[in-house]
N, C-alpha and C positions, 0 to 999 in steps of 0.2 A: 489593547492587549493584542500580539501579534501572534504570530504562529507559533505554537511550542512542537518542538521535534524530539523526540527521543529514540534511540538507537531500543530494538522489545527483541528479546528471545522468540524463537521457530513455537516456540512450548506458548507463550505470552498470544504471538499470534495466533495461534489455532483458536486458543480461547476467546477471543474476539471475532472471530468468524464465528466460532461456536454460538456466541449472542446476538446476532443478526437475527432476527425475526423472519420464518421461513424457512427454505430452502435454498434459496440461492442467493448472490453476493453481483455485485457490479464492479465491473473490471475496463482498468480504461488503459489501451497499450500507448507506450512512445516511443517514436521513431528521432534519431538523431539530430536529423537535419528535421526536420519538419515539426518538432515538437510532440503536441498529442495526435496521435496517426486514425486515430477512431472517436466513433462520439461514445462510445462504451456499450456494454452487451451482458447482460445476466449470464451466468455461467452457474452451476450445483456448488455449492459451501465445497464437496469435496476435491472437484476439479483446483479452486482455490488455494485450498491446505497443499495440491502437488502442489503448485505454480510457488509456495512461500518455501518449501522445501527445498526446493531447487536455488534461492536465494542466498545469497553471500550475506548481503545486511539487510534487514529491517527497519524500515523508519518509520513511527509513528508521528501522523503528521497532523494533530489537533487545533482546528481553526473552526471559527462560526462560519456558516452551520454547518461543515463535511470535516469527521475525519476520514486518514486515508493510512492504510499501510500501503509505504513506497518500497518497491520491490526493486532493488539492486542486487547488479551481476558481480557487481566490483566493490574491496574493501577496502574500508575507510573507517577512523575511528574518533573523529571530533567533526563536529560541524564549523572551523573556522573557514571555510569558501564551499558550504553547503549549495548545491543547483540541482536543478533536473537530469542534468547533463547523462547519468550512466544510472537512472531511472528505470527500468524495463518495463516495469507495469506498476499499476495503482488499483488497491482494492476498496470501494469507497466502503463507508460502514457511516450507516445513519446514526445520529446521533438520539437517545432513549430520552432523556434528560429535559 
């Protein structure tokens, strides 16, 4: 079974941050050229919810064992040549299950 991607409502995500255990979330930026530009950094649930605000698309990105809201600048609305390419940031989310 590979990666399932689905495009989640700003609304979708908050509630997913919301179910994180704790207070805060893990956040991994990416740089263009250089791919993932940090090894990632805890940040408040709330810092998060801006960071998803500010976002064009949403990708939920479900794989064993992380998923990830993938946080893009830029809209797009099928995954037929899906990449990291215009990624901005990743919000990990442990999985419960």
């Amino acid at each position: 079974m590979g990666v399932q991607l689905k495009i989640v409502s700003k609304k979708e995500a908050y509630k997913l941050i919301d179910e994180v255990p704790g207070d805060s979330i893990l956040i991994i930026k990416y740089n263009d050229i250089l791919g993932i530009s940090n090894c990632g950094k805890h940040i408040k649930k709330r810092k998060g919810k801006k960071m998803v605000e500010k976002s064009s698309v949403i990708v939920l990105s479900q794989n064993n064992p992380v998923t990830m809201l993938n946080l893009h600048n830029k809209f797009f609305s099928d995954f037929s040549n899906y990449n990291r390419e215009n990624i901005v940031k990743s919000i990990l989310l442990p999985k419960l299950e």
